[in-house]
Backbone as CSV, one residue per row, in Angstrom:
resi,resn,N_x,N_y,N_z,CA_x,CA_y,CA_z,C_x,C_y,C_z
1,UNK,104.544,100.628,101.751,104.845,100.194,100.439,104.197,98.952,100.326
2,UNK,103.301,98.370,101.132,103.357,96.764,100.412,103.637,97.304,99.517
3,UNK,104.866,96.641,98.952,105.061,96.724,97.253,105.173,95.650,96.118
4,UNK,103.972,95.062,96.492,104.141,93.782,95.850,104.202,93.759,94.419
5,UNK,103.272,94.376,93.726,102.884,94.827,92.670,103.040,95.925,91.887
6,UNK,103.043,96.983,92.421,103.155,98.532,92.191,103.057,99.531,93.560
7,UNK,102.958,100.901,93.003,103.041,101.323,94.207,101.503,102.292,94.680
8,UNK,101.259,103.208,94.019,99.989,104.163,94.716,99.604,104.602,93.409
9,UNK,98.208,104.559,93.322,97.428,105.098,92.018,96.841,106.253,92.645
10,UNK,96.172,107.182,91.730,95.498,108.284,92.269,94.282,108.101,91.119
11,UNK,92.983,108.056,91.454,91.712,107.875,90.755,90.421,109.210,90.991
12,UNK,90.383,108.998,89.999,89.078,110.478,90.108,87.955,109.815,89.695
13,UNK,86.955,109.983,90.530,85.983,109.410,91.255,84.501,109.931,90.425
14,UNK,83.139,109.793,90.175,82.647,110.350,89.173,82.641,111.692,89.441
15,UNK,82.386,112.067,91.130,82.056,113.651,91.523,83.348,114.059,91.671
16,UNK,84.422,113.737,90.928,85.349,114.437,90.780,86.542,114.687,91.987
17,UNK,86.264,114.023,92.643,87.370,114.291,93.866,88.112,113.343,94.054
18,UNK,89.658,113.959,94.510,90.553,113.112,94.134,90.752,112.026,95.582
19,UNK,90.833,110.590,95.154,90.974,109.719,95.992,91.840,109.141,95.515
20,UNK,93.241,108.676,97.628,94.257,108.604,96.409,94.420,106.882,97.349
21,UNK,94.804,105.884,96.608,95.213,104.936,97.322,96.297,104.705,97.334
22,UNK,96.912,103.520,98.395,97.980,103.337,98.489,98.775,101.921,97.709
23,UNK,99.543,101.903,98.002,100.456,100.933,96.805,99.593,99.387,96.371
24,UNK,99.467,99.350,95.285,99.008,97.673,95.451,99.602,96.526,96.216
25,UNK,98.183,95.823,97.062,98.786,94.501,97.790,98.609,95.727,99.031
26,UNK,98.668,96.584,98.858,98.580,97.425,100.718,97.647,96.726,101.233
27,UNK,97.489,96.328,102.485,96.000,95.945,103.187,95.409,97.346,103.957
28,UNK,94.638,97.240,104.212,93.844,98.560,105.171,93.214,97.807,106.255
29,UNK,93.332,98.733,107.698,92.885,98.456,108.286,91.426,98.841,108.663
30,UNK,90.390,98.314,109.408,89.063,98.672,109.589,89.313,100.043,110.476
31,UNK,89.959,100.951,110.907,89.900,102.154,111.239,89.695,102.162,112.770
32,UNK,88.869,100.779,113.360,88.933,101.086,114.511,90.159,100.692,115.755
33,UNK,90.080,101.376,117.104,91.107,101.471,117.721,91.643,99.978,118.631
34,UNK,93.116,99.822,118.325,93.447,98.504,118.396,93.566,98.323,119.876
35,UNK,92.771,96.984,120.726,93.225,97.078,121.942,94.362,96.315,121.925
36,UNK,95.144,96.770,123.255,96.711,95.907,123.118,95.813,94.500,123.593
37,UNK,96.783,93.066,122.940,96.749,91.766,123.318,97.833,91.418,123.982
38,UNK,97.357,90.476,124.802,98.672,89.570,125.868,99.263,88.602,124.798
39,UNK,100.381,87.997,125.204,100.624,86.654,124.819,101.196,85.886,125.973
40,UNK,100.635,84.639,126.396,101.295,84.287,127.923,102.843,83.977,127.502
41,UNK,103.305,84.405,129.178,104.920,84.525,129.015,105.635,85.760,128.426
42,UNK,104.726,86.705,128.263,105.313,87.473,127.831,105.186,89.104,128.590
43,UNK,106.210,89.530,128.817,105.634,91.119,129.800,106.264,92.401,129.446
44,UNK,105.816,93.283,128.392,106.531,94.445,127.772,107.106,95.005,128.972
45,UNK,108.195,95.850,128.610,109.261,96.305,129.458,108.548,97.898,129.196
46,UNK,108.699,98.516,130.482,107.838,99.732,130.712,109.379,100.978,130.658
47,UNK,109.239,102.026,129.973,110.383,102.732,130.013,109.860,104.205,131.194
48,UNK,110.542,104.073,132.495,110.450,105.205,133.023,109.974,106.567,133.022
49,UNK,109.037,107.223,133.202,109.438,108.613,132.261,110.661,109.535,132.708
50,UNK,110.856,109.188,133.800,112.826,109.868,134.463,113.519,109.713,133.227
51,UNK,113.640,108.231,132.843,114.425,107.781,132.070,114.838,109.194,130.603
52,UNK,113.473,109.330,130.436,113.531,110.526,128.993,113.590,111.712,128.928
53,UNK,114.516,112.233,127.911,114.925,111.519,126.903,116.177,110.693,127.373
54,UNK,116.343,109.681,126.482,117.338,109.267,126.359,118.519,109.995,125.653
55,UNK,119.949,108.807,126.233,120.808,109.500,125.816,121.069,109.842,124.224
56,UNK,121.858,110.887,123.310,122.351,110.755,122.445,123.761,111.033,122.121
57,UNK,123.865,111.049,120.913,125.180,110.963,120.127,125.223,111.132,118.558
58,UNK,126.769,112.494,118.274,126.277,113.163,117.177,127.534,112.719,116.216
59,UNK,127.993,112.389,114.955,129.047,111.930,114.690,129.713,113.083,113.723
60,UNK,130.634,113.001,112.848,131.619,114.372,112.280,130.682,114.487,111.313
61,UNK,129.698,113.531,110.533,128.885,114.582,109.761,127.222,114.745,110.118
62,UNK,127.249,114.752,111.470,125.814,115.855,111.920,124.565,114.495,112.280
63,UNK,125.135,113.320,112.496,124.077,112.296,112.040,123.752,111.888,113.644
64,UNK,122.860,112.278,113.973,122.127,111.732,115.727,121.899,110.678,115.842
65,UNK,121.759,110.135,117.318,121.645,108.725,117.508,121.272,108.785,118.842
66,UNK,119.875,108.022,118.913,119.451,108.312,120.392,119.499,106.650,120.570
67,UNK,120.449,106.349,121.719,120.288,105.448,122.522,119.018,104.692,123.482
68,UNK,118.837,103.626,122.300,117.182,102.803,122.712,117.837,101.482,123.314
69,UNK,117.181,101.572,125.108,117.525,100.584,125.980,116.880,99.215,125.067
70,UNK,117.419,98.410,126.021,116.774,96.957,125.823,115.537,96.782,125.789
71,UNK,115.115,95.705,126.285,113.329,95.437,126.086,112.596,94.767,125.602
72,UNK,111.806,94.169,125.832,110.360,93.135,125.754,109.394,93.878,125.129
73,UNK,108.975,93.596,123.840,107.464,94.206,123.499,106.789,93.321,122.477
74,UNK,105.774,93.560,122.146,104.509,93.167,121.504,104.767,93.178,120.036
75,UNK,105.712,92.260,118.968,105.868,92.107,117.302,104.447,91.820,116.821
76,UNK,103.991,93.089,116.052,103.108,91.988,114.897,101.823,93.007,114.803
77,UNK,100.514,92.533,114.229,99.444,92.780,114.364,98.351,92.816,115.952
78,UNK,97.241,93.568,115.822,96.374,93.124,116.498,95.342,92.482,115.661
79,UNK,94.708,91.425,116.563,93.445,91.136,115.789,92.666,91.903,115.126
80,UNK,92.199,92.771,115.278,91.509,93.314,114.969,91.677,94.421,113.437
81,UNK,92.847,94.046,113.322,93.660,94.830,112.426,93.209,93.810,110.833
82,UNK,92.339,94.041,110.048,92.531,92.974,109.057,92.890,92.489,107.755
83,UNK,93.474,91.124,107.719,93.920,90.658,106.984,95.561,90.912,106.680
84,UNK,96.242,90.830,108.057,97.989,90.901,107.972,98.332,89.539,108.030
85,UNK,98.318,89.584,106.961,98.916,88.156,106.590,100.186,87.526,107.113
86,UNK,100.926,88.402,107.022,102.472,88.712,106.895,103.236,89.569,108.178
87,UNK,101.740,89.933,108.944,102.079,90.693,110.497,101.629,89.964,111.692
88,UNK,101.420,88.604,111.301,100.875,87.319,112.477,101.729,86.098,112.606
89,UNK,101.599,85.836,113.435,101.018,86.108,114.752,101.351,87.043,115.809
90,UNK,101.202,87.722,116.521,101.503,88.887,117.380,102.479,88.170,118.116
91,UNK,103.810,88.252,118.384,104.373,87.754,119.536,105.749,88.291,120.276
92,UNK,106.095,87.668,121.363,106.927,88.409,121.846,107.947,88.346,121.471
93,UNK,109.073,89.605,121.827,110.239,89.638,121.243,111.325,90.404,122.334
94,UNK,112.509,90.377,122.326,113.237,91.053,123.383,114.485,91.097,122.451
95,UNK,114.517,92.556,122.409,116.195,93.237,122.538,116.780,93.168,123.318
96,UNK,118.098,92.133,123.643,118.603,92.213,124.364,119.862,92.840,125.228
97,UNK,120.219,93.601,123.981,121.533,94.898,124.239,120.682,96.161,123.670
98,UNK,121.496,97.024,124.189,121.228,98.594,124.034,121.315,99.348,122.912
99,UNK,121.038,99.363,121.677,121.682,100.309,120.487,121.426,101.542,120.106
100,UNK,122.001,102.197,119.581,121.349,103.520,119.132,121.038,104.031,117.385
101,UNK,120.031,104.457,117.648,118.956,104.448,116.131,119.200,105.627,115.695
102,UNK,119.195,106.052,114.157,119.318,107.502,113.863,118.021,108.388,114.514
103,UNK,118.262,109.107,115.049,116.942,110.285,115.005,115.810,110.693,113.932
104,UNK,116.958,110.826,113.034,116.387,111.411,111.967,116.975,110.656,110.880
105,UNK,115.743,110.239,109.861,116.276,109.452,108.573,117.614,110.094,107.918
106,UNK,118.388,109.675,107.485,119.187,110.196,107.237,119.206,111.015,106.104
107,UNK,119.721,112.380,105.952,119.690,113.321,105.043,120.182,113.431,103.592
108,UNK,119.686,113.970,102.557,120.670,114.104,101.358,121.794,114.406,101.487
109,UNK,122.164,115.233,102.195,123.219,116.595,102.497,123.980,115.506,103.880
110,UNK,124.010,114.634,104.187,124.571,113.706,104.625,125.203,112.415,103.574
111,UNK,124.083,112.167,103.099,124.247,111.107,101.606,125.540,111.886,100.548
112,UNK,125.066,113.099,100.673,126.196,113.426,99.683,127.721,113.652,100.473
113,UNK,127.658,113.971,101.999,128.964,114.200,102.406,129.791,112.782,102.437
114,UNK,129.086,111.580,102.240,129.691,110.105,102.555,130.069,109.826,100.899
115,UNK,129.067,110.255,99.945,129.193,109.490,98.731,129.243,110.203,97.636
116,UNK,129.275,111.734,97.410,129.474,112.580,96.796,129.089,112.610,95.835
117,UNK,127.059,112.679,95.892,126.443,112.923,94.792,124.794,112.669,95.673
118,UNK,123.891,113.026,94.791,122.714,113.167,95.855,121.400,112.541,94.279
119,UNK,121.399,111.148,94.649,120.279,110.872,93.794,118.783,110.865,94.341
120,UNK,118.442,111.599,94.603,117.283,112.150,95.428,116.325,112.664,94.191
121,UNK,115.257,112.430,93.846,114.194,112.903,93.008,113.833,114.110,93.866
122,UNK,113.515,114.536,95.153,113.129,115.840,95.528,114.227,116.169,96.449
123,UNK,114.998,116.938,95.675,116.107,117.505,96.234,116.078,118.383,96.873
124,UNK,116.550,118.335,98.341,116.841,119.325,99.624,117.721,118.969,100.214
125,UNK,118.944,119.712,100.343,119.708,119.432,101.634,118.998,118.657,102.837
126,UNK,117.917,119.204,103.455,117.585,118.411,104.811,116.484,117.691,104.610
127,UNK,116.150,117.293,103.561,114.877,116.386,103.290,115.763,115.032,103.261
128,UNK,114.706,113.742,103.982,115.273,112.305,103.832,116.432,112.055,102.244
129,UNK,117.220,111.494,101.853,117.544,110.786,100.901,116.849,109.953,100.418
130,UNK,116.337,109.923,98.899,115.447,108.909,98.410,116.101,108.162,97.418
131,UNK,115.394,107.335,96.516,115.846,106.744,95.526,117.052,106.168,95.391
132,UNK,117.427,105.551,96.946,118.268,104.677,96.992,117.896,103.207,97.024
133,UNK,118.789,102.206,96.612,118.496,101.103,97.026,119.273,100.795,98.103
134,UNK,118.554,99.045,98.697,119.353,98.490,100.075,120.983,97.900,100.048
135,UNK,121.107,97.693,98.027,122.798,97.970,97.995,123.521,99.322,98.270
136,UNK,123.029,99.831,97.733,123.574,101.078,97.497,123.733,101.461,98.903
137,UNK,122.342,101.035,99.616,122.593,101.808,101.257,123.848,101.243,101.963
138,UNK,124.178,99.785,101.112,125.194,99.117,101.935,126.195,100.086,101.620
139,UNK,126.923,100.082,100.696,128.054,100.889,100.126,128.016,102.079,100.723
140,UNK,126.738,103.010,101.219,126.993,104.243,101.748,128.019,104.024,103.393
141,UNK,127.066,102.721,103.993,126.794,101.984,105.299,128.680,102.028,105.685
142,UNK,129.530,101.293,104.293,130.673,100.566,104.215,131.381,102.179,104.058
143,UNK,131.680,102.731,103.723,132.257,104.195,103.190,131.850,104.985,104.542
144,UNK,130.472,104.908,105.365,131.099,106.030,106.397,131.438,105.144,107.428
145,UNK,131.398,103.906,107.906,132.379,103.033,108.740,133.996,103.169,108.970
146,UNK,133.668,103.389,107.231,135.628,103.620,106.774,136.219,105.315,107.526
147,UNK,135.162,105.964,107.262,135.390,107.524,107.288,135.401,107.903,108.979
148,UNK,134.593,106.839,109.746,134.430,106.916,111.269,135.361,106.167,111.804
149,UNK,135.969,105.566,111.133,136.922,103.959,111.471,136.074,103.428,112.766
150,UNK,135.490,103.141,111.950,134.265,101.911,113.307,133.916,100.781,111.918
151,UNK,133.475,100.173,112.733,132.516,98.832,111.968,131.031,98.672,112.471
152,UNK,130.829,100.037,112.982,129.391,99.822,114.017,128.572,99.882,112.987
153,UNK,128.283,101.247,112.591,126.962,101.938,111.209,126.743,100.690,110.883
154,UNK,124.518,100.649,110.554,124.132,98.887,110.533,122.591,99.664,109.789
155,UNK,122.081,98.759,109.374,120.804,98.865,109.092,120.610,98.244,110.402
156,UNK,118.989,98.890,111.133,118.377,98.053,112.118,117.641,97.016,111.630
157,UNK,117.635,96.189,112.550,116.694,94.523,112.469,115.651,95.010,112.419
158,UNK,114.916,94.214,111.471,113.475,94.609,111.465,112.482,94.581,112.718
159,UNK,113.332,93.834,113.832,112.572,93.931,114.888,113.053,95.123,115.707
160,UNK,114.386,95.578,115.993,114.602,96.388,116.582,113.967,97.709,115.886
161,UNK,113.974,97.905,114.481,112.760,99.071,114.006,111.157,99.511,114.770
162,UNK,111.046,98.181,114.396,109.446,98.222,115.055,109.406,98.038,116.373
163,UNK,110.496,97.645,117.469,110.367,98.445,118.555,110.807,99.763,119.222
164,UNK,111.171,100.133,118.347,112.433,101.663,118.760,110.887,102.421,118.105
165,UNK,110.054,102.354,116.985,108.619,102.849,116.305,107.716,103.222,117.177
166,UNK,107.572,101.867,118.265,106.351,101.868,118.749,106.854,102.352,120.077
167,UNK,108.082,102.277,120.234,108.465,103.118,121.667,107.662,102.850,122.740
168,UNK,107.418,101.979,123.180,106.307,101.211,124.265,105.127,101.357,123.643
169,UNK,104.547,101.836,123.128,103.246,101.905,123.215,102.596,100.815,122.260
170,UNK,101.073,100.342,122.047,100.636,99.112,121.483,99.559,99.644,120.563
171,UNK,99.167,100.468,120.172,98.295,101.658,119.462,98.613,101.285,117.973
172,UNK,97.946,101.736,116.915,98.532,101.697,115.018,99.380,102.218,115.385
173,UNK,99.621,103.312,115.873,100.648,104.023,115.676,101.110,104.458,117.133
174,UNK,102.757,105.117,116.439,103.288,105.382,118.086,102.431,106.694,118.566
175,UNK,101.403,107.181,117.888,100.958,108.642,118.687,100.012,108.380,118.768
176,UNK,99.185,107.356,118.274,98.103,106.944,119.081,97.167,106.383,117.341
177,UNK,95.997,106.716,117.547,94.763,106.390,116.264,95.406,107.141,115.225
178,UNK,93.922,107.254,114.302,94.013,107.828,113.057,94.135,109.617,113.315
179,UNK,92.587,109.472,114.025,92.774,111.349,114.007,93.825,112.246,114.600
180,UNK,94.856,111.809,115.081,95.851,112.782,115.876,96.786,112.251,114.622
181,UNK,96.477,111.809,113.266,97.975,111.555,112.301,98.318,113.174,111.772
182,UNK,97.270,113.882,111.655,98.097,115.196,110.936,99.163,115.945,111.124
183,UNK,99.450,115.899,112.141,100.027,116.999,112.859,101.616,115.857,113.568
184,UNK,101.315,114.208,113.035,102.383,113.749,113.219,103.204,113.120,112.276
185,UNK,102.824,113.376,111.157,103.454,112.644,110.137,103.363,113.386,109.002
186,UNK,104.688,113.076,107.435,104.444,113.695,106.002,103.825,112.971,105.747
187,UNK,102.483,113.076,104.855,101.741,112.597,104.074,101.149,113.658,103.260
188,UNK,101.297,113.266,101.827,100.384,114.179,100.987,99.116,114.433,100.944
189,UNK,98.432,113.394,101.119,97.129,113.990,101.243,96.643,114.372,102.414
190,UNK,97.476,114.577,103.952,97.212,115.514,104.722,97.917,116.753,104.961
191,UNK,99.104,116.498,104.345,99.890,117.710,104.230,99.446,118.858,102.902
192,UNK,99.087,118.059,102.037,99.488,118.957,100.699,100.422,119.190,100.389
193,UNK,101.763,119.086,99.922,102.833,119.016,99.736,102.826,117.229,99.302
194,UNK,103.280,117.399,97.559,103.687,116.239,96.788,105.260,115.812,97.246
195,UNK,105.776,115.206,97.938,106.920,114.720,98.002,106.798,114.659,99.461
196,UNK,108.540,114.760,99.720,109.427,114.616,101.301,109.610,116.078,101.647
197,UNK,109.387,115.722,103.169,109.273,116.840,104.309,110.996,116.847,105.119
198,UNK,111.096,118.208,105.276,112.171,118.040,105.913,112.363,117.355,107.280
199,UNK,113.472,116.518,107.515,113.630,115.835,108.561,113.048,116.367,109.758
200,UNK,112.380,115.908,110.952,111.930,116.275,112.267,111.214,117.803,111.654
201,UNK,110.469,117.909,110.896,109.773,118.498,110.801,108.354,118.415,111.794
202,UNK,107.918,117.095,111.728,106.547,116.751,112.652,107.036,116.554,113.836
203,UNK,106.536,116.040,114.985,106.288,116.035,116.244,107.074,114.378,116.141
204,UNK,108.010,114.216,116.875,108.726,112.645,117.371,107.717,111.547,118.241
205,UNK,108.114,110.027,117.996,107.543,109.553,118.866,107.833,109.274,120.101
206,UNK,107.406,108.913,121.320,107.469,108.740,122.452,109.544,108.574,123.068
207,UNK,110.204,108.189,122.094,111.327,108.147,121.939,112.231,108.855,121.854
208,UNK,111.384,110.014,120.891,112.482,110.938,120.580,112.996,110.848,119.022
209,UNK,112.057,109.690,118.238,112.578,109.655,117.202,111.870,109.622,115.926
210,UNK,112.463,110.831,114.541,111.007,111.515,114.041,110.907,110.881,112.651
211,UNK,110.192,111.290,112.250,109.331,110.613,110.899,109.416,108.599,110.701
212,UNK,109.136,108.239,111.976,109.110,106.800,111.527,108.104,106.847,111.040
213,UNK,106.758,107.064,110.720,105.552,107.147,110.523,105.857,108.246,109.130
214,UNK,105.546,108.035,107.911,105.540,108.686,106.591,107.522,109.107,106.289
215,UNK,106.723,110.366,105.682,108.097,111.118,104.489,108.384,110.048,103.965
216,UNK,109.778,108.718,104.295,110.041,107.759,103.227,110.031,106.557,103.699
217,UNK,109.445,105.255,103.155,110.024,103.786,103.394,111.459,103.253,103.916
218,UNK,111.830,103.068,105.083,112.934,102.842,105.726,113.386,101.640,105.239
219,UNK,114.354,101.347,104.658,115.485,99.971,104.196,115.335,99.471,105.870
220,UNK,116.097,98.119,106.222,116.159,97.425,106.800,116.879,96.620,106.865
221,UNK,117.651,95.911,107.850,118.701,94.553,107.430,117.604,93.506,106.617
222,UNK,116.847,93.117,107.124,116.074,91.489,106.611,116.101,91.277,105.865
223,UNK,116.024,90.521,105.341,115.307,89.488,104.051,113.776,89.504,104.264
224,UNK,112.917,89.652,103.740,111.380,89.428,103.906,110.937,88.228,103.611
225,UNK,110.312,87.445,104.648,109.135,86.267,104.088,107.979,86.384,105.144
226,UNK,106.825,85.847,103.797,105.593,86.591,104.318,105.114,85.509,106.127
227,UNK,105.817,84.630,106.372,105.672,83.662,107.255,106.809,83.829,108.320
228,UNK,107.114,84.559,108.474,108.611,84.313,109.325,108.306,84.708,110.433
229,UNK,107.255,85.558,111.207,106.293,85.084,112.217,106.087,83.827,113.054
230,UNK,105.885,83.277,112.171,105.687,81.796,112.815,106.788,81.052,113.087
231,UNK,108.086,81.088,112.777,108.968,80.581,113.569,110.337,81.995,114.041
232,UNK,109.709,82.777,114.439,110.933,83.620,114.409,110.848,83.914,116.144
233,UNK,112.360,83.776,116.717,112.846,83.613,117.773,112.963,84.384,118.529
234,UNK,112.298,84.298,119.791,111.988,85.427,120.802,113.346,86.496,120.904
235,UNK,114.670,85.970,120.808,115.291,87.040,121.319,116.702,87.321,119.918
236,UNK,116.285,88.242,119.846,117.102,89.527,118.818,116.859,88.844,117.304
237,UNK,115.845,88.636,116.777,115.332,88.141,115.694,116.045,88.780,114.647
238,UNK,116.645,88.278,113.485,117.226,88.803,112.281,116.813,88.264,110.945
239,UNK,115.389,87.597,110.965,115.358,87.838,109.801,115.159,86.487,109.316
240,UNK,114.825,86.127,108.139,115.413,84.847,107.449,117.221,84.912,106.680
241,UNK,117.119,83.754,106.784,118.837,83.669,105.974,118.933,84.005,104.849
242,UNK,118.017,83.873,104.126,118.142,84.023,102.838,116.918,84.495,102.027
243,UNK,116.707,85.044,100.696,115.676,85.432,100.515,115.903,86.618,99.130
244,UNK,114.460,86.681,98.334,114.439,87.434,97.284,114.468,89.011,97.355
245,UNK,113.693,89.463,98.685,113.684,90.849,98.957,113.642,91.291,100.339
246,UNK,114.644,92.398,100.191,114.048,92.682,101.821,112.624,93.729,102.543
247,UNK,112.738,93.885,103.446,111.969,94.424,104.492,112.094,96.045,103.935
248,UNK,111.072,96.847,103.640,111.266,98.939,104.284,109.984,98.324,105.711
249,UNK,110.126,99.684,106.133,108.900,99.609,107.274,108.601,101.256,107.277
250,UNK,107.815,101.719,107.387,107.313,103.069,107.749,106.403,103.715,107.365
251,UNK,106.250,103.215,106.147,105.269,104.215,104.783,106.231,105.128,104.576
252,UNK,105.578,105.578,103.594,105.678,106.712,102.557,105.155,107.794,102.657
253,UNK,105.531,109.422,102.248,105.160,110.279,102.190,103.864,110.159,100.915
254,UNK,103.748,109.043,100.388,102.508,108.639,99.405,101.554,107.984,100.071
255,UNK,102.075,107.422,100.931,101.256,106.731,101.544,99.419,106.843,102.038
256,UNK,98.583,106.299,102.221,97.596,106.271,103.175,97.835,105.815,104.972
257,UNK,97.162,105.596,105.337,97.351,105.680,106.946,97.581,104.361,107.210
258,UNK,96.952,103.366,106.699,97.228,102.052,106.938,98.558,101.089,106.977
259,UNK,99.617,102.017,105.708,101.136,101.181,105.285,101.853,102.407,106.179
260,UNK,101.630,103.667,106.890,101.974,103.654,108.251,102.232,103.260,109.203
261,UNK,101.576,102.079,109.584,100.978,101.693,111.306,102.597,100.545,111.300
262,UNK,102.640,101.028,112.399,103.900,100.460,113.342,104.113,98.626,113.035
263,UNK,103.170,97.650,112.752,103.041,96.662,112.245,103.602,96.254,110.802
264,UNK,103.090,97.198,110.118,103.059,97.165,108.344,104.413,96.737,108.276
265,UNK,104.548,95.409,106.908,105.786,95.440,106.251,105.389,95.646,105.107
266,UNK,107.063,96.479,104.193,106.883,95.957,103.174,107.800,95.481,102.362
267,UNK,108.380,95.269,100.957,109.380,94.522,101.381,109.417,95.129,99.381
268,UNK,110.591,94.927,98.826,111.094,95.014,97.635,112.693,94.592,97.557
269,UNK,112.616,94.350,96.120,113.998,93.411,95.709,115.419,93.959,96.528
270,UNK,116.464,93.656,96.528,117.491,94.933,97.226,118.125,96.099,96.370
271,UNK,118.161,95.876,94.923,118.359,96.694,93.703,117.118,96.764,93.506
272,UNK,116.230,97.689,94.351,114.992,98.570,93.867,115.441,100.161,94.418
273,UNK,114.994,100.874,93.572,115.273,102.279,93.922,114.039,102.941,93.572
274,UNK,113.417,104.090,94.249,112.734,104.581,93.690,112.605,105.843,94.334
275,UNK,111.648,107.028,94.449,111.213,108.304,95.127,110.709,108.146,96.413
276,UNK,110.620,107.097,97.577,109.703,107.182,98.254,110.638,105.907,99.352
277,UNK,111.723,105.980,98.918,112.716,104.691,99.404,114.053,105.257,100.570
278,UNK,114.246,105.438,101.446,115.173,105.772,102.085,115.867,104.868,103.269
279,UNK,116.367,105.177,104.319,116.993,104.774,105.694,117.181,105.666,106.572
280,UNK,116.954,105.133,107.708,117.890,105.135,109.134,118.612,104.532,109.463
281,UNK,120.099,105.014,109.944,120.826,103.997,110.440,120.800,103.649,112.010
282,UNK,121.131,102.339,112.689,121.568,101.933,113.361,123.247,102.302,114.104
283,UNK,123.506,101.976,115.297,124.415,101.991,115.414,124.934,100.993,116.761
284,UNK,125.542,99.668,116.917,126.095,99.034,117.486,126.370,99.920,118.860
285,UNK,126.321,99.903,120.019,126.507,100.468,121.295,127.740,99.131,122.007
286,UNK,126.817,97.980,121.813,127.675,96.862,122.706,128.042,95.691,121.816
């Protein structure tokens, strides 16, 4: 979504073929493949492959949660990536407790069992929930807490997103470059199909956990500022205090490949709603 401005135009070109871009204010990257960077003092935490999958957990209305250990990894851009304004400086970050992330964005046919009504522009039982806002997500957030009697259910930190995304790896994306995106992500102009894909439809990342990459823009706890990089604190980062809009991260099933990549923010008011807007929840472990 950068959504600074608007969101995705579609333009026809003189020879007639449709080229579609992505939201205004999106940046693009130069296409080529990002090498991982060091930062001294800093040493990503390597996840076993014994270890996987990790554990999960299913709650009374059907909603998964795979348990993502702790960990050290790589926030931000690579150089080479250009003009992330707003994704620099690359630096380190550490989760320092264990939580568990939804699997799967969370569903209409979930949305409606908590809140009993489904404002979804492409309506499917198992397709993401759209056209919510980050209030509204609260109120869903507050209502199934009540219904679980927990106080856990959370939006994830924008940092714990983008490391549970990139699931160790330091690549645009958690499956690697551009050319292996088809076959891992909703996108319309590689799918064909105008809208949202049903949940875990594509192939998961290294984690176990599916469509971070397209179908819808993931809400987030944060507040967004385009600088918060530069002073934001190695361990369990939350954000600024205060602020006009928050954080989605993921892209869009509108998307191009670039407001994909595991780096990208984007950020809109918290009463914004639209077709292309959804969540995952979090869930408190410790």
């Amino acid at each position: 979504m950068k959504r600074k401005t608007g969101y995705f135009c579609m333009l026809f070109c003189v020879a007639g073929l449709l080229v579609s871009c992505s939201s205004v204010g999106t940046r693009h990257d130069s296409g080529k493949t990002s090498a991982a960077e060091s930062v001294p003092g800093c040493t990503p935490s390597q996840v076993a492959p014994a270890s996987l999958p990790f554990p999960t957990r299913k709650n009374s209305i059907g909603m998964e949660f795979v348990e993502i250990p702790a960990g050290t990894f790589l926030m931000g851009s690579h150089k080479t990536e250009k003009s992330r304004h707003d994704e620099i400086p690359k630096h380190c970050v550490t989760i320092s407790r264990p939580f568990s992330l939804g699997k799967y964005e969370v569903t209409q046919e979930q949305w409606a069992a908590v809140m009993g009504d489904n404002p979804s522009v492409y309506k499917n039982p198992g397709h993401p929930v759209e056209n919510v806002s980050w209030e509204e997500v609260q109120a869903f957030i507050e209502r199934l807490n009540k219904k679980e009697n927990t106080h856990k259910y959370r939006l994830p930190t924008e940092a714990e997103w983008e490391y549970a995304a990139r699931a160790g790896t330091t690549t645009l994306f958690s499956f690697g470059e551009k050319r292996e995106a088809t076959h891992h992500v909703c996108l319309w102009h590689l799918n064909q199909v105008y809208g949202t894909c049903p949940v875990g439809e594509k192939k998961p990342n290294p984690w176990g956990l599916y469509d971070v990459h397209g179908n819808i823009w993931e809400w987030v706890e944060d507040w967004y500022d385009p600088r918060y990089y530069e002073t934001s604190p190695r361990n369990d980062p939350r954000g600024p205090a205060t602020g006009t809009l928050r954080v989605l991260r993921g892209g869009g099933w509108h998307s191009m490949l670039s407001p994909i990549r595991s780096a990208n923010r984007g950020n809109r008011p918290p009463a914004y709603r639209d077709a292309r807007s959804g969540f995952r929840l979090a869930f408190t472990i410790q």
